[in-house]
N, CA and C of each residue as an Amber inpcrd file, in Angstrom:
protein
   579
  16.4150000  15.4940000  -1.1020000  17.6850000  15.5700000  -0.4360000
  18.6080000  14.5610000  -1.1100000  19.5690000  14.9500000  -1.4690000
  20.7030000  14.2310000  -1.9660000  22.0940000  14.3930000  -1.7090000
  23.0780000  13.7980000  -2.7430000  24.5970000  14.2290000  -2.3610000
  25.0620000  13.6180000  -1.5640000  26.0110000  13.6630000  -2.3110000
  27.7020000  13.0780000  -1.6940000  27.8470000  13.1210000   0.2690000
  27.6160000  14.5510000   0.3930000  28.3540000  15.1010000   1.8680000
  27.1610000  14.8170000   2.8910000  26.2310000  14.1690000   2.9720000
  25.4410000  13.9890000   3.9550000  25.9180000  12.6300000   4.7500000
  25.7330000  12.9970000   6.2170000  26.0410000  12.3850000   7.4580000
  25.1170000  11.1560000   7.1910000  25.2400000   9.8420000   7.8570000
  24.7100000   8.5720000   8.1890000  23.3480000   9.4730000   8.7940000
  23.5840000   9.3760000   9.6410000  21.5700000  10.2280000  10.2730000
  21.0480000  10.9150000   8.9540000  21.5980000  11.5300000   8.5450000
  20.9070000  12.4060000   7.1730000  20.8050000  11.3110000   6.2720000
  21.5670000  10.5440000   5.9440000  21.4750000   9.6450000   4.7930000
  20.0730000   8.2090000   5.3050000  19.7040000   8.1490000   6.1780000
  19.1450000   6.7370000   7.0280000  17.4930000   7.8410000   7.0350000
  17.6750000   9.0180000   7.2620000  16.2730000  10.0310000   7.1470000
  15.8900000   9.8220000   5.5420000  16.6540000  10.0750000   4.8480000
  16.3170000  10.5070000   3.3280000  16.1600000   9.0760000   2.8340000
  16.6780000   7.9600000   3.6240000  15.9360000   6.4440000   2.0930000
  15.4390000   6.0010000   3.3770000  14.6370000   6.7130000   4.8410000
  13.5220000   6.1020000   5.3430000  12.4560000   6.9690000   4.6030000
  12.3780000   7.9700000   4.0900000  11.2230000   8.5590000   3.7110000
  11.2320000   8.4160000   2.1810000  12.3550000   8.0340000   1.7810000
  11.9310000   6.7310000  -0.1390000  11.1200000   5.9990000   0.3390000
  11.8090000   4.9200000   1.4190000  10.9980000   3.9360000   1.7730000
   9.5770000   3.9100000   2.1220000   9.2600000   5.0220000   2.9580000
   7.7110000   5.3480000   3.2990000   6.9150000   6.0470000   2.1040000
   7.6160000   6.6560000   1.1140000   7.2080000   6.4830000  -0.6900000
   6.7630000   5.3730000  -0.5030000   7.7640000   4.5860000  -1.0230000
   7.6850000   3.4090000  -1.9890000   6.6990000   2.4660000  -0.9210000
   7.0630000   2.2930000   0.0460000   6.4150000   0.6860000   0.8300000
   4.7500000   1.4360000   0.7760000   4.3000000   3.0080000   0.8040000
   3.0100000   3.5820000   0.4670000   2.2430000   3.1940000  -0.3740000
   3.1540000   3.4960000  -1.2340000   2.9570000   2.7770000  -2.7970000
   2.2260000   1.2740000  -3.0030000   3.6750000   0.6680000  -2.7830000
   3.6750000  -1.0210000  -3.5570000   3.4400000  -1.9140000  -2.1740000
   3.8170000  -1.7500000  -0.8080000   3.5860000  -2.5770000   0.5230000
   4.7510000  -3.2930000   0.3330000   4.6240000  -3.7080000   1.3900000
   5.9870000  -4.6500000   2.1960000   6.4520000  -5.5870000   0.7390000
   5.5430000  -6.6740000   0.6980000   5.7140000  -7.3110000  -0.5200000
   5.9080000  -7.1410000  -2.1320000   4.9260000  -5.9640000  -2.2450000
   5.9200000  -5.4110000  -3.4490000   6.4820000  -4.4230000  -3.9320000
   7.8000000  -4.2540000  -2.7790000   8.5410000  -3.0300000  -2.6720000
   9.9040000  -3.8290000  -2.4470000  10.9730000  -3.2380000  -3.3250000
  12.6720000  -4.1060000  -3.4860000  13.2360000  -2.9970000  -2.8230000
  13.8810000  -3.6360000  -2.1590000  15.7740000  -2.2770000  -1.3180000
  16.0230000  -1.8970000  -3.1190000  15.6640000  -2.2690000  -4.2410000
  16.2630000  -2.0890000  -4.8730000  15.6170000  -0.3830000  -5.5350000
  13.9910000  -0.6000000  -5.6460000  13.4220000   0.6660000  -5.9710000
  13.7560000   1.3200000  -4.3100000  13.5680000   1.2800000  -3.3380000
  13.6640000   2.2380000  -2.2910000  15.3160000   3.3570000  -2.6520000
  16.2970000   2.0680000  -3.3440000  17.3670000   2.8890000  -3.1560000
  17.5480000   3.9510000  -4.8070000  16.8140000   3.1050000  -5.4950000
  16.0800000   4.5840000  -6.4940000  15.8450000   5.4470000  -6.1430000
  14.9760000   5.1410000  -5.5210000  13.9300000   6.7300000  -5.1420000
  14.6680000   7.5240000  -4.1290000  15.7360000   6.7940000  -3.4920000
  16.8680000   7.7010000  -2.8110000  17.8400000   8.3760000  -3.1040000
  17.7990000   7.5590000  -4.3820000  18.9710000   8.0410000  -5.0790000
  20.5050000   7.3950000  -4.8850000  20.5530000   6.5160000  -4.2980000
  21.8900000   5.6330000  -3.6030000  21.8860000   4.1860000  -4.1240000
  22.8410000   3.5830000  -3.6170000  23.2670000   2.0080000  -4.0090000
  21.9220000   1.2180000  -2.7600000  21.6410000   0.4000000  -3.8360000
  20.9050000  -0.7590000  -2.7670000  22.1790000  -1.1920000  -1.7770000
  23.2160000  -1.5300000  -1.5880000  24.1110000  -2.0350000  -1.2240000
  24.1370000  -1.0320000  -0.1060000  23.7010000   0.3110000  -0.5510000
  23.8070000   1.2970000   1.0050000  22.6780000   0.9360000   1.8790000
  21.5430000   0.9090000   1.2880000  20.6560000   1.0160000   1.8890000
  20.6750000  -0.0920000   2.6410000  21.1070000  -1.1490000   2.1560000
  21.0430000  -2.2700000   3.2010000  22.2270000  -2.2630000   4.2070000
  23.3800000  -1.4200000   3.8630000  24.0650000  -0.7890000   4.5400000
  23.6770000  -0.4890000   6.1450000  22.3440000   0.6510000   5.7420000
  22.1090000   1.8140000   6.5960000  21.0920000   0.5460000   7.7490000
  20.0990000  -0.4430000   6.3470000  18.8970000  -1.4110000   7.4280000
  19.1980000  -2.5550000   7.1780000  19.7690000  -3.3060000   7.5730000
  20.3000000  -4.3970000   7.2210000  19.4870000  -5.2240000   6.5140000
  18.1550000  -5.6220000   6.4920000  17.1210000  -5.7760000   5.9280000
  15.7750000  -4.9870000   5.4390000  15.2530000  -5.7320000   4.3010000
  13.7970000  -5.1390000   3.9660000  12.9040000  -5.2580000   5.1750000
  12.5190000  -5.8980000   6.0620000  11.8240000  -5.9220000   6.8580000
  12.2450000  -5.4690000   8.3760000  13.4900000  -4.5280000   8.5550000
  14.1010000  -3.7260000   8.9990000  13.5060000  -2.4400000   8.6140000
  13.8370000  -2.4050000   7.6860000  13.7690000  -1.0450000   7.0670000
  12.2510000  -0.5960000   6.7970000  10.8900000  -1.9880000   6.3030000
   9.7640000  -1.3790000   6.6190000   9.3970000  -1.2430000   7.6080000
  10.0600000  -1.8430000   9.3180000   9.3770000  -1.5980000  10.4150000
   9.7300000  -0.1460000  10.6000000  11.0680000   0.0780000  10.1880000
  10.9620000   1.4000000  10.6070000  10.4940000   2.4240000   9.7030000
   9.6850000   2.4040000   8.8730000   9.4400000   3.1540000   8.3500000
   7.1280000   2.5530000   9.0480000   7.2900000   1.5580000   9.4490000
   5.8040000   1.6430000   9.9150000   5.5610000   2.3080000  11.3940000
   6.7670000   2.3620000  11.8070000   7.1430000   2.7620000  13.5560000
   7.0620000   4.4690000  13.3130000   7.6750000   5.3520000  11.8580000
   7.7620000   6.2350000  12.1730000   6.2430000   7.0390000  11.9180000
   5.4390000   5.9190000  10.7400000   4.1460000   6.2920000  10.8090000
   2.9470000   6.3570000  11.9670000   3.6180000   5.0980000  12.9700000
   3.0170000   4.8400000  14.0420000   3.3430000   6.2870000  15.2910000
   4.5830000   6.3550000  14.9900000   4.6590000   7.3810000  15.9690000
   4.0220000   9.0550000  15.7740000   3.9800000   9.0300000  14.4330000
   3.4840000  10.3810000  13.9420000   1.6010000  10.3160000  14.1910000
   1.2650000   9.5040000  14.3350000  -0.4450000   9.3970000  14.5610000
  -0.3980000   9.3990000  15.9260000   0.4110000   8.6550000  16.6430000
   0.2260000   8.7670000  18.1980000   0.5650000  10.3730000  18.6660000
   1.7880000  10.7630000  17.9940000   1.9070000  12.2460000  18.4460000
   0.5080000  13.1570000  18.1170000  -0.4400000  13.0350000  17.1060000
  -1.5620000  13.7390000  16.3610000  -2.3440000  13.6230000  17.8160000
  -2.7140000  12.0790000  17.9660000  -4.0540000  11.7930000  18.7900000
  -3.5260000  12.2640000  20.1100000  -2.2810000  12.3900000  20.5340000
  -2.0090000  12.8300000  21.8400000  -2.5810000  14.2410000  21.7910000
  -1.6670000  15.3010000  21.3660000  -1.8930000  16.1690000  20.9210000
  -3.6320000  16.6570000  21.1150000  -4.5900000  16.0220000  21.1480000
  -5.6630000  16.9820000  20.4350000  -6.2910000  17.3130000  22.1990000
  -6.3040000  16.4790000  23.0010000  -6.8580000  16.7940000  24.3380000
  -8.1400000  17.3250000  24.2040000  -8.8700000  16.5070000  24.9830000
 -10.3890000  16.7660000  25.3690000 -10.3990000  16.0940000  26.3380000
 -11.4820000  16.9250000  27.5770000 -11.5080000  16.3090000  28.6670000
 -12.7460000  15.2520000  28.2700000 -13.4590000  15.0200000  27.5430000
 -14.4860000  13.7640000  27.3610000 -14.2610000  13.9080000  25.6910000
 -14.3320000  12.4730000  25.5260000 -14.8910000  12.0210000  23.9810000
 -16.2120000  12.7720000  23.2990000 -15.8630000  13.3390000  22.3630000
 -16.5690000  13.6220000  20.7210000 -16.3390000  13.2130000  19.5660000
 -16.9760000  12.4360000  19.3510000 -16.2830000  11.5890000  17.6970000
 -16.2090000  12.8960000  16.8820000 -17.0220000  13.9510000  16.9220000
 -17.0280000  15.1540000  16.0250000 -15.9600000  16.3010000  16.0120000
 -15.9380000  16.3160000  17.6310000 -14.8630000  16.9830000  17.9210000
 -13.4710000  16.5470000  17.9240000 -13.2030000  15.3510000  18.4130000
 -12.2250000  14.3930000  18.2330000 -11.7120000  14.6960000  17.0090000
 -12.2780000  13.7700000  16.2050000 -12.3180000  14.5860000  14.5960000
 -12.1810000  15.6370000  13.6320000 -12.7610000  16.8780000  14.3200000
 -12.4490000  17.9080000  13.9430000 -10.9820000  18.2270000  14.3810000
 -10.5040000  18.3440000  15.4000000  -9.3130000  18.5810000  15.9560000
  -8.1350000  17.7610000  15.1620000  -8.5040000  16.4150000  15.0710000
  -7.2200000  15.5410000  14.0210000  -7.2690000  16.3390000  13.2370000
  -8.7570000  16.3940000  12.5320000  -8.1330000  16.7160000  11.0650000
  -7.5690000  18.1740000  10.9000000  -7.4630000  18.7020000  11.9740000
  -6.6000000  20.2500000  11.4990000  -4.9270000  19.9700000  11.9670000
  -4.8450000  18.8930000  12.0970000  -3.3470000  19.0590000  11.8050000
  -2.9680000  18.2470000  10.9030000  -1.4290000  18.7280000  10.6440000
  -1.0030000  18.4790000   9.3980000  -0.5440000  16.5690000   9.2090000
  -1.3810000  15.5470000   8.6090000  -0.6700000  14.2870000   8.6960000
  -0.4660000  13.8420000   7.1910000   0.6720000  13.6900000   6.8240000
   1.1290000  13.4560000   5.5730000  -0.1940000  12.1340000   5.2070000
  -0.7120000  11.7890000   3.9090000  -1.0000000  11.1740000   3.1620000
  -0.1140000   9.2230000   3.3110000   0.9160000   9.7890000   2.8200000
   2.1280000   8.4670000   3.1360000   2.2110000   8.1800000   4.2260000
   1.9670000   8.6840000   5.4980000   2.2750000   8.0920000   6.4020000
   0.9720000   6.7690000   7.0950000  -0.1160000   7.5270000   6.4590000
  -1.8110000   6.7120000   6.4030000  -1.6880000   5.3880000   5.3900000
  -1.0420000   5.6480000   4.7720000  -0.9670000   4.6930000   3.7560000
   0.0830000   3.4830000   4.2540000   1.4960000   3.9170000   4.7040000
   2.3430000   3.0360000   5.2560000   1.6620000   1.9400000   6.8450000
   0.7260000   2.9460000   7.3370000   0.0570000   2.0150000   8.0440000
  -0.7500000   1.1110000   7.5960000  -1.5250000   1.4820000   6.0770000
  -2.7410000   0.4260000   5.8700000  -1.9040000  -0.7830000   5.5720000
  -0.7430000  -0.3820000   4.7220000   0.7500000  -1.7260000   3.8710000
   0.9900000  -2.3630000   5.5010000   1.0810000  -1.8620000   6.5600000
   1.6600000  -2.4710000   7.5640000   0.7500000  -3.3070000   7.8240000
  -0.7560000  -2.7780000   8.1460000  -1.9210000  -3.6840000   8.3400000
  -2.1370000  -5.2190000   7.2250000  -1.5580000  -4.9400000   6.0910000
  -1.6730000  -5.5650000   4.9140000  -0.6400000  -6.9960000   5.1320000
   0.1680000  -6.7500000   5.5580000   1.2710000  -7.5790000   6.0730000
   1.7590000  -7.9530000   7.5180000   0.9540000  -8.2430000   7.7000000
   0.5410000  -9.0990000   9.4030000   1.2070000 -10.1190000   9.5180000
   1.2950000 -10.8350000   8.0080000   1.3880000 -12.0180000   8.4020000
   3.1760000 -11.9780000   8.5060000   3.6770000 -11.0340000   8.4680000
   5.4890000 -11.0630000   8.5710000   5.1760000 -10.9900000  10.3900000
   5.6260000 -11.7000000  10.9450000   5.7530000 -11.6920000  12.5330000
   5.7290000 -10.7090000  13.1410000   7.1320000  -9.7490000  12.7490000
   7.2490000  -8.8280000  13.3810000   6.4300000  -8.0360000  13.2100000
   6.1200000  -7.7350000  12.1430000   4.9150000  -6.7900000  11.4990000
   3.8600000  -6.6490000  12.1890000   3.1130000  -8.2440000  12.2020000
   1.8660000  -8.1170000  12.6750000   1.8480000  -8.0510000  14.8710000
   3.3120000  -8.1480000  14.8950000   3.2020000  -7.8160000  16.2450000
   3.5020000  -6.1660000  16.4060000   4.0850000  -5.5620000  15.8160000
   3.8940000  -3.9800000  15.9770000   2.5930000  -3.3100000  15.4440000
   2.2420000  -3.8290000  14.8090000   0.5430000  -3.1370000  14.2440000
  -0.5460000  -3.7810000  14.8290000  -0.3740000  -4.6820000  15.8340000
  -1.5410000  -5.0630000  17.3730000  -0.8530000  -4.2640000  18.2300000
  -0.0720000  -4.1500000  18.7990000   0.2730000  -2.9140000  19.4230000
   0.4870000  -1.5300000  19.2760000   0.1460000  -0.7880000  18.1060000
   0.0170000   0.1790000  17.6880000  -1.3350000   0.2380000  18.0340000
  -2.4960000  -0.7460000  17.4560000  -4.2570000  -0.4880000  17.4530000
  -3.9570000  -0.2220000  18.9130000  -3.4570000  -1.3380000  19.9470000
  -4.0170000  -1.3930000  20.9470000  -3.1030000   0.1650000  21.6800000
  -2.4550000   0.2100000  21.6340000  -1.7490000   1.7930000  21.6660000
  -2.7840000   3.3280000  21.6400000  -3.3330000   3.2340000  20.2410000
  -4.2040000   4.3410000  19.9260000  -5.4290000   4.0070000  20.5220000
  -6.0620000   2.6610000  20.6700000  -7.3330000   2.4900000  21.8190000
  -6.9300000   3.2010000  23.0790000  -5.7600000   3.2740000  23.4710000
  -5.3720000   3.7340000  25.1750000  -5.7790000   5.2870000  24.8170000
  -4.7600000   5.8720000  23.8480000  -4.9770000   6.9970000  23.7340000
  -6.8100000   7.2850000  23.7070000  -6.7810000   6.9900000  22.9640000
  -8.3710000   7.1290000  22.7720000  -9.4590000   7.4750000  24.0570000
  -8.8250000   6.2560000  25.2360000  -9.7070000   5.7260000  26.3130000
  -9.3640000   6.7500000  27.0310000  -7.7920000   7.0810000  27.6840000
  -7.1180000   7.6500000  28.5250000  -7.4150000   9.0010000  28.4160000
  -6.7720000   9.4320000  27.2800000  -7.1590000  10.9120000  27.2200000
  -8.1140000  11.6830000  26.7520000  -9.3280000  10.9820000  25.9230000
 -10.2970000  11.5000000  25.8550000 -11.7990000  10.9340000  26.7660000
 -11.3930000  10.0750000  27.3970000 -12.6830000   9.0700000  27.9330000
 -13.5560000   8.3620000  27.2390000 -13.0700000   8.2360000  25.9890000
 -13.7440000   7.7320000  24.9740000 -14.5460000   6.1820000  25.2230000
 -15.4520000   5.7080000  25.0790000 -16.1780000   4.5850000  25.0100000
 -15.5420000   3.4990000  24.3570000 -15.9590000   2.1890000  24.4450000
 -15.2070000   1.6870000  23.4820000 -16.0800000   1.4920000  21.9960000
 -17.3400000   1.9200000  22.4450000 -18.0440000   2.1520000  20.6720000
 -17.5380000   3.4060000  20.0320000 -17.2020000   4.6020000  21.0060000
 -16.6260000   5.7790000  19.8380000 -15.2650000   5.6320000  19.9210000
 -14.4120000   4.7520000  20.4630000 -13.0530000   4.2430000  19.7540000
 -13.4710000   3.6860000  18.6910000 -14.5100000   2.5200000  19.1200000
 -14.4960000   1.9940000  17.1680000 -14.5940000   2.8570000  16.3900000
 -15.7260000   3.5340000  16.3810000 -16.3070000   4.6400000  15.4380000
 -14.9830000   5.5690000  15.1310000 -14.2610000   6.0830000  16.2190000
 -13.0980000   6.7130000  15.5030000 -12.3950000   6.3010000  14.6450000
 -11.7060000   4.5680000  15.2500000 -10.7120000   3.6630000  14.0650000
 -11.4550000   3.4280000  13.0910000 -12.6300000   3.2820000  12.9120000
 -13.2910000   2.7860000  11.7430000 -12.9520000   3.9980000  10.4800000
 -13.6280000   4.7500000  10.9810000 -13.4070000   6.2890000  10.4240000
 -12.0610000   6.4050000   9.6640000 -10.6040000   6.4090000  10.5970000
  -9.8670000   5.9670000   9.9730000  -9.3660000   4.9120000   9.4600000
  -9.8240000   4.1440000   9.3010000  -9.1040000   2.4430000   8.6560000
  -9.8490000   3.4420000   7.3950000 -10.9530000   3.3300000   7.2960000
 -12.1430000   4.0480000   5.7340000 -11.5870000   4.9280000   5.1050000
 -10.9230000   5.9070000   6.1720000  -9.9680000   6.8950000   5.1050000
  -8.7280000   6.2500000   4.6610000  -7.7930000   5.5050000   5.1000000
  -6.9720000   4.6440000   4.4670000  -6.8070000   4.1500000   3.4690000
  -8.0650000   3.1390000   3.8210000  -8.6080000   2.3360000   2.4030000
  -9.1130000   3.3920000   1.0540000 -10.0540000   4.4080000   1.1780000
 -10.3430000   5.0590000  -0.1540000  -8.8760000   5.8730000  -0.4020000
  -7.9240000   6.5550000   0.7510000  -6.7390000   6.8780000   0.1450000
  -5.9870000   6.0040000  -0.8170000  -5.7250000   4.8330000  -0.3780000
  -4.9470000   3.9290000  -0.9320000  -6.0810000   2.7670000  -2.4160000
  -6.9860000   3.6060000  -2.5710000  -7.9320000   3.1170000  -3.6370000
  -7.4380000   4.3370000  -4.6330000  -7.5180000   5.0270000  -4.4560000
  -7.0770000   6.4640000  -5.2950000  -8.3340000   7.1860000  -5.8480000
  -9.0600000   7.3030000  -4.7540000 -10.2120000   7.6220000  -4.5660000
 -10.5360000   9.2740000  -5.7150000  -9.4370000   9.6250000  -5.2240000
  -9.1390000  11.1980000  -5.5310000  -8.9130000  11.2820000  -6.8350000
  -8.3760000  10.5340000  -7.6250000  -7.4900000  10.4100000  -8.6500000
  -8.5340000   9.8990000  -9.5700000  -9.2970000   9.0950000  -8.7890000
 -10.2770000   8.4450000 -10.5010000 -11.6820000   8.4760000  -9.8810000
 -11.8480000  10.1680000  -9.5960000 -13.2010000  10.0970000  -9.1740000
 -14.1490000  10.1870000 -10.3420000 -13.7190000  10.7930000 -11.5330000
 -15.0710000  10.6670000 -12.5950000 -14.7210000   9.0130000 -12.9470000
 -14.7790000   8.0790000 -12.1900000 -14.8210000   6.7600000 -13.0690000
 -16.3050000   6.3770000 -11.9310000 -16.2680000   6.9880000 -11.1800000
 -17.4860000   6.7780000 -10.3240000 -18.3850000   7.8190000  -9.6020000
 -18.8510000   8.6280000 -10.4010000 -19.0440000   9.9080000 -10.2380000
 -20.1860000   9.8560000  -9.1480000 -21.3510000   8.7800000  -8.9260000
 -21.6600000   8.6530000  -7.7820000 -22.5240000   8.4430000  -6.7940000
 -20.4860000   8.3000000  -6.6960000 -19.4450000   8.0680000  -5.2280000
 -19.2690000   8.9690000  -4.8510000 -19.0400000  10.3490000  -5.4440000
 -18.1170000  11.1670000  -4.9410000 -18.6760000  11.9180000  -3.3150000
 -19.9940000  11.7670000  -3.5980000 -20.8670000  12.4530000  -1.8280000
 -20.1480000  11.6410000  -0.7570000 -19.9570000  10.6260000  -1.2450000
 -19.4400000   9.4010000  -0.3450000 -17.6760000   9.8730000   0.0820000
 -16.9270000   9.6000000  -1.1230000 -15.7810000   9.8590000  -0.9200000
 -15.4580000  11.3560000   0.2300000 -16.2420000  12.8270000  -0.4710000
 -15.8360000  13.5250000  -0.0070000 -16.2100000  13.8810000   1.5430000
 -17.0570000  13.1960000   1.9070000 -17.8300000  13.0670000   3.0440000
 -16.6300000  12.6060000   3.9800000 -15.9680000  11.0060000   3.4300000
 -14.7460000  10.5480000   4.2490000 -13.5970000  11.3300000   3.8580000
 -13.4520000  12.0450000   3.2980000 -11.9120000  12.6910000   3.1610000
 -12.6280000  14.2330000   3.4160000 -13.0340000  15.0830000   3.5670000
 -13.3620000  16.4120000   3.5970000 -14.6240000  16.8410000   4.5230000
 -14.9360000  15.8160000   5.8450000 -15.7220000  16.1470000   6.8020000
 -15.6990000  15.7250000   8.0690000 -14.8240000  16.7760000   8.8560000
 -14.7920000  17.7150000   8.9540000 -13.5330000  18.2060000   7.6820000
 -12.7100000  19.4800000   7.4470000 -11.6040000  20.2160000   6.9390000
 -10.9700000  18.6800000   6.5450000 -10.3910000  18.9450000   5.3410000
  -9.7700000  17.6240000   4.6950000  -8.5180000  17.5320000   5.9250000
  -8.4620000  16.0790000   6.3200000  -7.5900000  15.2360000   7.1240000
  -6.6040000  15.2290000   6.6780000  -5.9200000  15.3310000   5.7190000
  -4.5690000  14.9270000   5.0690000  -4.2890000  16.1290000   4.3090000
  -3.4250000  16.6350000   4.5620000  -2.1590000  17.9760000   3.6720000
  -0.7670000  17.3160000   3.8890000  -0.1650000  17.3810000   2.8240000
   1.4240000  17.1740000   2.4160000   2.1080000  17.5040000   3.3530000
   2.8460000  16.2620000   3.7190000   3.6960000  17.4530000   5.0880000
   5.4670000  17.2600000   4.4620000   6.3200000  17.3850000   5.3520000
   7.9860000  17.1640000   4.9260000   8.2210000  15.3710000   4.3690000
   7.3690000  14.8020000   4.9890000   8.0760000  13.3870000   4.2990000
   7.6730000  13.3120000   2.9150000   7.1350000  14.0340000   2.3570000
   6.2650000  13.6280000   1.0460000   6.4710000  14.8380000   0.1510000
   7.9470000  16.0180000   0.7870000   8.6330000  16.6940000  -0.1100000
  10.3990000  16.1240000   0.1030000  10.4300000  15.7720000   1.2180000
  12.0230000  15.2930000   1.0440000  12.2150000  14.0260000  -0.2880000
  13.4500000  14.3060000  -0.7580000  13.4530000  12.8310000  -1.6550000
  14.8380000  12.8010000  -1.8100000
């Protein structure tokens, strides 16, 4: 998405989802307003325009990742906990790649205040979900977050990308990314640009 004629809401959508690129990418720390407003295509001078700060602009881009996993785990409903079923059900819907990743950069950078106070309340957020609407235990909450923190981490290893450098691994890898139906398909943030 580009151009001249786009509205403030349209323009603040299109360099939050550079930003959830780029902060995917490089994390809080090594990500500039200056590449975000690359990859947007605009003046850094806008972008700080639109977030007045870098650490503006990654909360909201960790808030919109946060909110897109809470909508997933709401979403799947079971009247009792199945880590299998649980599981199976996430992974058939669609959760962008970048948005898994902007959470692990958020996890990564705790130590920015604000940061690490929205990503303890996010965990403790998705534990509710977890508890509330599936009755989940608090060992198959772990077992769920664990599950995902693991897919995070080999996403953001590039697990996929340099699997003959560890050929094996790969029972391993595909086990966490492709069991149940692969967890992650491309969604709109990771074609808008």
């Amino acid at each position: 998405m580009s151009g001249g004629n786009l509205k403030r809401p349209e323009r603040r959508e299109q360099v939050l989802g550079a930003a959830m690129r780029a902060f995917g990418r490089t994390g809080y720390h090594g990500t500039s307003t200056t590449e975000i407003a690359r990859e947007a295509g605009i003046s850094q001078g806008y972008v700080l325009h639109l977030f007045d700060t870098k650490e503006e602009l990654f909360l909201a881009a960790l808030q919109r990742a946060g909110d897109v996993i809470l909508a997933q785990m709401r979403g799947i409903g079971l009247e009792s906990f199945a880590l299998d079923r649980f599981t199976e059900r996430y992974g058939r819907t669609v959760l962008d790649e970048t948005v898994m990743l902007v959470l692990l950069q958020g996890f990564t950078a705790s130590s920015v205040p604000a940061v690490g106070a929205y990503v303890r309340g996010l965990l403790a957020e998705m534990y509710q979900v977890l508890v509330e609407h599936s009755n989940a235990s608090p060992e198959e909450a772990r077992d769920y977050l664990a599950r995902g923190l693991l897919i995070n981490a080999v996403l953001a290893m590039g697990y996929r990308e340099h699997a003959d450098e560890y050929p094996w691994v790969t029972p391993l890898i595909d086990a966490v990314l492709s069991d149940p139906p692969p967890l992650f398909e491309t969604d709109a943030i990771a074609r808008d640009g």
